[in-house]
C-alpha positions as CSV (number, residue, x, y, z in Angstrom):
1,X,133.2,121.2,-126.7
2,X,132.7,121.8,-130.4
3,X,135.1,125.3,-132.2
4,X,133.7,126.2,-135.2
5,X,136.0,128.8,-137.1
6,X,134.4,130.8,-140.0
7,X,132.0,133.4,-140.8
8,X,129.5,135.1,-138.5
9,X,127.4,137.3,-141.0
10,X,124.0,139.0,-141.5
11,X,121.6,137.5,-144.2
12,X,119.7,139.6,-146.6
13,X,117.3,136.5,-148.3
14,X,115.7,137.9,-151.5
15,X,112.6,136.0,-153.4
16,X,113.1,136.8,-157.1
17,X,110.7,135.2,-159.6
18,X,113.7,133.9,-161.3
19,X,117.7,134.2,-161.4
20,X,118.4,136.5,-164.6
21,X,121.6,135.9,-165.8
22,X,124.2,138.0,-166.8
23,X,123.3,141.4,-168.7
24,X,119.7,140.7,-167.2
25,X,117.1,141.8,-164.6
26,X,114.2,140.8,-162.1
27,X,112.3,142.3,-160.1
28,X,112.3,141.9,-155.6
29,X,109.1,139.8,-154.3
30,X,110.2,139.5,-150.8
31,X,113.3,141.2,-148.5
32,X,114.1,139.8,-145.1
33,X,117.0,140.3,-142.8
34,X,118.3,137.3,-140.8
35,X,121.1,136.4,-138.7
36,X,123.5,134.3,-140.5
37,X,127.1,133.2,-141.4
38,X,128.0,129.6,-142.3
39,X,129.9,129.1,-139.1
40,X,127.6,131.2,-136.8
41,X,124.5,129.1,-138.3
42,X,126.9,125.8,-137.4
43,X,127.5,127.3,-134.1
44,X,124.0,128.1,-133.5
45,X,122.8,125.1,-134.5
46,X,124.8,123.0,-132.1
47,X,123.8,125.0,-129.0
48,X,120.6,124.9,-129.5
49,X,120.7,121.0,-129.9
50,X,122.9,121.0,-126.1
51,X,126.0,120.7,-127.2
52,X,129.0,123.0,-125.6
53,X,130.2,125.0,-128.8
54,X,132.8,127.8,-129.4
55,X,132.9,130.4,-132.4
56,X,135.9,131.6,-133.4
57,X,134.9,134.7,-135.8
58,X,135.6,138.3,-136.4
59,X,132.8,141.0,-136.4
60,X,132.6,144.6,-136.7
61,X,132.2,147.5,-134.9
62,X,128.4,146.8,-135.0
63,X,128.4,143.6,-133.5
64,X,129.1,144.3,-129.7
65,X,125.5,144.6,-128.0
66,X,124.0,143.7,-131.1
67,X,120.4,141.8,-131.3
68,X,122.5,138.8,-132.9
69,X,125.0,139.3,-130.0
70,X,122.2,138.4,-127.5
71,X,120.9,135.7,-129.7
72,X,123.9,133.9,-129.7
73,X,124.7,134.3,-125.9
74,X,121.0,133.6,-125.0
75,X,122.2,130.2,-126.5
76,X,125.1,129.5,-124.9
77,X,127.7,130.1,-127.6
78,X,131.1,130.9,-126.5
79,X,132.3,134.1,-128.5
80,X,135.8,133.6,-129.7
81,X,135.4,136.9,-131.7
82,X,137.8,139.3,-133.3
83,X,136.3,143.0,-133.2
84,X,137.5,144.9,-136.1
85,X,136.8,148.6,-135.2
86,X,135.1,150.5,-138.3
87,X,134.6,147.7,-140.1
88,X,131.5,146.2,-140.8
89,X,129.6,142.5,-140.1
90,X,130.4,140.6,-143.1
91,X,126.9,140.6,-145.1
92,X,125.4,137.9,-147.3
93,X,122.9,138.9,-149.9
94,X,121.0,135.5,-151.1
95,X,118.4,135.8,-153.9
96,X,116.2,132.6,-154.2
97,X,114.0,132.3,-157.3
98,X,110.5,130.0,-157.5
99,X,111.7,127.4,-158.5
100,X,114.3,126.7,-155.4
101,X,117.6,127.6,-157.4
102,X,119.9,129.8,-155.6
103,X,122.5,132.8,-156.3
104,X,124.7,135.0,-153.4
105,X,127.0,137.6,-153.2
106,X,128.8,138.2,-149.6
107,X,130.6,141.1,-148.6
108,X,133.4,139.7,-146.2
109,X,133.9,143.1,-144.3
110,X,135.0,142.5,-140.8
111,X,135.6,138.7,-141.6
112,X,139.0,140.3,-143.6
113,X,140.8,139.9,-140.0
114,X,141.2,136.6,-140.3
115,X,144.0,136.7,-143.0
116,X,146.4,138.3,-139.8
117,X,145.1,136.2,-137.2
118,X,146.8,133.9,-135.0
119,X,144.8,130.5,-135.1
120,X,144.3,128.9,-132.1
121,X,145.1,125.3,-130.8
122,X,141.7,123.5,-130.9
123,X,140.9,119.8,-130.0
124,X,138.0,119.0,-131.9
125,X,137.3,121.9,-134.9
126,X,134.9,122.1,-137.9
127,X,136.4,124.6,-140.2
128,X,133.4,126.4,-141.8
129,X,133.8,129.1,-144.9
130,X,136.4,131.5,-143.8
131,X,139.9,132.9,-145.0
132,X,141.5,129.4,-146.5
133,X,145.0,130.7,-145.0
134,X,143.8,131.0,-141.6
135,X,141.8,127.7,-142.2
136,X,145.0,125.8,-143.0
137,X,147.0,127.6,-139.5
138,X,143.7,126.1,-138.1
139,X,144.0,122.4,-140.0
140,X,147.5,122.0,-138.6
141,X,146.9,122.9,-135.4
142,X,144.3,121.3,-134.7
143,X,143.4,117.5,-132.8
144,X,140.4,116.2,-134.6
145,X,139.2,118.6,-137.6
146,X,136.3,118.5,-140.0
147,X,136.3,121.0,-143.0
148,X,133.7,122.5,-145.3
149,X,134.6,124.6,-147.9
150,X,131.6,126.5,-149.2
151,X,130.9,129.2,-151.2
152,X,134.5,130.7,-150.5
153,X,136.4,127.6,-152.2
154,X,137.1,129.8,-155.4
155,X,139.5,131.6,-152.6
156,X,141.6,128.4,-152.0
157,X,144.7,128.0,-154.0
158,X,145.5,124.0,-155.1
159,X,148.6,124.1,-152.3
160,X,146.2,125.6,-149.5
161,X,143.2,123.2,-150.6
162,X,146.1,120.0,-150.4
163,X,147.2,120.8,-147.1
164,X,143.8,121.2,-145.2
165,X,142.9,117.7,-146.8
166,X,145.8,115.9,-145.9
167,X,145.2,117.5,-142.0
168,X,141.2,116.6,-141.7
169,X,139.1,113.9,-140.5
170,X,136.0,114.5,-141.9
171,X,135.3,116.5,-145.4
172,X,131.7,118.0,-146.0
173,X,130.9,119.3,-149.2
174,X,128.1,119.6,-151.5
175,X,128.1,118.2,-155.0
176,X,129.1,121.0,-157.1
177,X,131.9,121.5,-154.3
178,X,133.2,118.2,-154.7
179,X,133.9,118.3,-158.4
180,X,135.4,121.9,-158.1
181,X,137.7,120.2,-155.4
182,X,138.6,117.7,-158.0
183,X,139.5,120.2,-160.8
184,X,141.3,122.5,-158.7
185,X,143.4,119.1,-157.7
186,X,143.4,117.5,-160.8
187,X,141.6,114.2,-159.3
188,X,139.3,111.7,-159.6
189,X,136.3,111.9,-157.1
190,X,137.5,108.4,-156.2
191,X,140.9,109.5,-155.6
192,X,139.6,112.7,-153.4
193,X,137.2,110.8,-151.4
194,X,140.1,108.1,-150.4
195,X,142.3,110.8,-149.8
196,X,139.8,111.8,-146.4
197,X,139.0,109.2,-143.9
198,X,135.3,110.7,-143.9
199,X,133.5,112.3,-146.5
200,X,130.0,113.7,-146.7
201,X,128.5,115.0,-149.8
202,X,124.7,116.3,-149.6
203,X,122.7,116.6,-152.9
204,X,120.0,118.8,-152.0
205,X,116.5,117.0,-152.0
206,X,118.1,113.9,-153.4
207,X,119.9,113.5,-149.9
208,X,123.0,112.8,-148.8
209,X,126.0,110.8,-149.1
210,X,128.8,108.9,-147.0
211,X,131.8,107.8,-147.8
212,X,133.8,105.9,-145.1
213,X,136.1,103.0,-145.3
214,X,135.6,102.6,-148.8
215,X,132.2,102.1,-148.8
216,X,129.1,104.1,-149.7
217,X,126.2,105.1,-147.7
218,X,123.1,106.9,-149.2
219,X,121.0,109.1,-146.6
220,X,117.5,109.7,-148.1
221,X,116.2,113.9,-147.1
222,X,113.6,113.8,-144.6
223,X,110.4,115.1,-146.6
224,X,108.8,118.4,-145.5
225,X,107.1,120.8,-146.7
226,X,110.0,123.2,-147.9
227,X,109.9,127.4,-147.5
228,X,113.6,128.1,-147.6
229,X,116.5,125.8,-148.6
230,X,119.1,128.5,-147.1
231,X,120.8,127.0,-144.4
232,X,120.1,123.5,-145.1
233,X,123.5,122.4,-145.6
234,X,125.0,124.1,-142.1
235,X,122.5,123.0,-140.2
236,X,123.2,119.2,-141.6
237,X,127.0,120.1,-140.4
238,X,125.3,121.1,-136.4
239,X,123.1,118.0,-136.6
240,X,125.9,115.6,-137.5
241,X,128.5,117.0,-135.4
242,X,126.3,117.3,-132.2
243,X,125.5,113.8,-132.9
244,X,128.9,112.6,-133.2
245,X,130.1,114.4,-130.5
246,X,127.7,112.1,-128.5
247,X,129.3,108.9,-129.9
248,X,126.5,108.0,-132.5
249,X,127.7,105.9,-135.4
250,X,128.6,108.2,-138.6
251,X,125.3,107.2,-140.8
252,X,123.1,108.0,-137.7
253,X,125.3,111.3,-137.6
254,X,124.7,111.6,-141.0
255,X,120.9,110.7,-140.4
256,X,120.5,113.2,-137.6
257,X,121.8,116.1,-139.8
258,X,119.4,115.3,-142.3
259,X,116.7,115.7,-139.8
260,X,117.8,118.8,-138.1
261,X,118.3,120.6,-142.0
262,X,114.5,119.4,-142.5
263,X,113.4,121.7,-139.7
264,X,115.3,124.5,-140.7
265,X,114.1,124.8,-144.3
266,X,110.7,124.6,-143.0
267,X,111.0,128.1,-142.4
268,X,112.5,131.2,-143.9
269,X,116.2,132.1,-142.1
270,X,119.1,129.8,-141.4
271,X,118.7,130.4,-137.7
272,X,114.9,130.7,-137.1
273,X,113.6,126.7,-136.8
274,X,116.5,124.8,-135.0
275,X,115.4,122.1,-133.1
276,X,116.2,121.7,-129.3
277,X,118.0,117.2,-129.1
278,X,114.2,116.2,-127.9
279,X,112.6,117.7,-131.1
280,X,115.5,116.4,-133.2
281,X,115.5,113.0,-132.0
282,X,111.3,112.7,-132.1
283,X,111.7,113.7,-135.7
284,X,114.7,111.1,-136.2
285,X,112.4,108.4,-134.6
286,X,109.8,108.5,-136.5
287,X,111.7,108.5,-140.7
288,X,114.7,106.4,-139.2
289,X,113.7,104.5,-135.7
290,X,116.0,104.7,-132.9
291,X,120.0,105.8,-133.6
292,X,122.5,103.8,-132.9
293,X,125.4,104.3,-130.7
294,X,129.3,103.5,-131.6
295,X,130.1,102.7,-128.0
């Protein structure tokens, strides 16, 4: 089974014409309400592929009986979930302009629980955007661990940041990420990557990277026709982690999360295209040929 510890969150996606700035306005094209949260989408993601997965998360008052309470049982997720009573779902507020580029503001609300929590004792864990103290209880506790900081690495303290590192297998990241990781540590990228046995750093459109054993890999994006980039990155975390879970090599992991975020950005709403393994792997087949196994 696959934990994944983080945020379980509702998504307000807004289409703007462009971002404004600071001191500036826009005006609203488009409003939609989605289920979201970094982990949840992970989560999501990997049950809907067929993998066993469990979310550790904390949601409000409003949660219990929910729509997005059903959704996620209807897929088989395992809720690990902290109720906080009067508090509400945390809430993501996402405003996407024409030209792709990206701004959001989330309101943690019930997802403040985690500071408090006890972390549990997990065997194999990816550690999505959550509180970074209860990510690092998490880190040291845990067996095999993969780690993606997000949009809540401006919560991480240089200390906090050091010691989930130095207690990871795999790091995931995004570009900007990476080189706010290295400023935060006072490193090279060089130096941060050999400090992780596995790194992944996506780049949007431009694809992917791998870093593994001192070499570098370069995973091309699967070409679609692109609605909604939100989403893409965690539902490159389900893809590769389903697939190495199965005990495919780490570029055909990497290669497989590449094809399940092409499906999801097809669409508007992080949760609203994933593909089932059969669609996944029919995609796969035909922009990569046939993955390869590590044993």
């Amino acid at each position: 089974m696959i934990s994944v510890v983080g945020h379980t969150a509702i998504d307000h996606l807004f289409q703007v014409p462009d971002l404004p700035g600071r001191h500036n306005s826009t005006y609203i094209t488009d409003h939609k309400i989605y289920f979201g949260g970094g982990a949840a989408n992970i989560a999501a993601g990997i049950a809907t592929l067929g993998e066993k997965c469990r979310l550790v998360s904390a949601v409000g008052s409003d949660f219990p009986g929910s729509e997005y309470d059903r959704w996620l049982r209807d897929l088989g997720v395992e809720q690990d979930f902290m109720v906080v009573d009067g508090a509400r779902t945390a809430t993501a507020y996402v405003f996407t302009d024409d030209a792709g580029d990206q701004e959001t503001f989330f309101e943690w609300g019930a997802s403040v629980a985690f500071a408090e929590a006890e972390a549990p004792v997990l065997d194999f864990v990816h550690m999505a955007t959550a509180d970074p103290d209860f990510n690092v209880r998490v880190a040291e506790k845990s067996k095999f661990a993969s780690f993606d900081p997000g949009q809540d690495l401006l919560r991480y303290t240089p200390d906090a940041l050091e010691i989930i590192l130095a207690n990871i297998d795999i790091l995931f990241s995004n570009n900007h990420e990476m080189d706010r990781m290295c400023d935060m540590l006072g490193l090279e990228r060089q130096a941060l990557i050999a400090s992780v046995p596995m790194v992944i750093t996506t780049h949007g459109a431009r694809g992917s990277a791998l870093y593994m054993e001192g070499e570098e890999h370069h995973i091309p994006a699967v070409r679609v026709e692109a609605v909604d980039p939100t989403g893409a990155g965690d539902s490159y975390r389900a893809g590769f982690l389903t697939a190495f879970r199965k005990g495919y090599a780490p570029l055909d992991c990497c290669r497989a999360g590449a094809v399940v975020s092409s499906f999801v950005v097809e669409r508007v709403g992080t949760q609203t295209n994933l593909p089932d393994w059969e669609r996944m792997i029919g995609r796969y087949q035909k922009v990569f040929g046939e993955p390869g196994r590590t044993a």
